[in-house]
C-alpha positions, -999 to 999 in steps of 0.1 A, spaced: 132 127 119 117 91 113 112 80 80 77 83 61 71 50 41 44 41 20 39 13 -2 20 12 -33 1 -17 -40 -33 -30 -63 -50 -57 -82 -79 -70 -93 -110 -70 -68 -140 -92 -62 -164 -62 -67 -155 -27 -73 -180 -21 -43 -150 -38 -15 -114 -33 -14 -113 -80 -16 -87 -90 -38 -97 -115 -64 -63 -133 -59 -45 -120 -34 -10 -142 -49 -16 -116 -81 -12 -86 -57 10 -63 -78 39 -47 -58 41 -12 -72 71 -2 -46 81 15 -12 88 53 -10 98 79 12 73 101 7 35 108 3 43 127 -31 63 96 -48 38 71 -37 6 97 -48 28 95 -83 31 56 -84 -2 54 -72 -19 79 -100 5 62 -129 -8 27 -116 -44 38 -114 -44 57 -153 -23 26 -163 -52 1 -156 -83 28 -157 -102 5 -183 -104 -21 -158 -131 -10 -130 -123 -40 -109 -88 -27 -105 -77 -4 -78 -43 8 -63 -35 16 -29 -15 37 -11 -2 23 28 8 46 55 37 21 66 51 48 88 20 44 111 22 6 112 52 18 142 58 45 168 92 50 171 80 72 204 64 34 219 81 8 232 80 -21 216 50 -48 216 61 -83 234 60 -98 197 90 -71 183 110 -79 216 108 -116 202 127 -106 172 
């Protein structure tokens, strides 16, 4: 069974209306984890953590569906 990674990941937006990072060098790397119920945790702690700031959101990536380990590779991943 392949792996299910997600990151976590937020900062500080332009507007609270788009998901445009104010500065995206002062991304703040919450961490990578296996499953969708660690990351929902990360995410929620992040979220509450920083709920007084309404320009600041957290994300949650689906990095598992950045790759299909069913399809062969793109001509940039044979590079590698």
């Amino acid at each position: 069974m392949a792996q299910r990674l997600h990151l976590v990941f937020g900062g500080e937006l332009v507007t609270p209306e788009k998901s445009v990072f104010k500065d995206v060098n002062d991304i703040h790397i919450v961490g990578m984890f296996p499953d969708y119920a660690s990351a929902y945790d990360a995410w929620k702690a992040e979220a509450q953590r920083t709920v007084d700031n309404a320009h600041m959101r957290y994300f949650i990536a689906h990095i598992h569906r950045l790759r299909d380990e069913e399809t062969e590779v793109s001509a940039t991943e044979e590079l590698g």
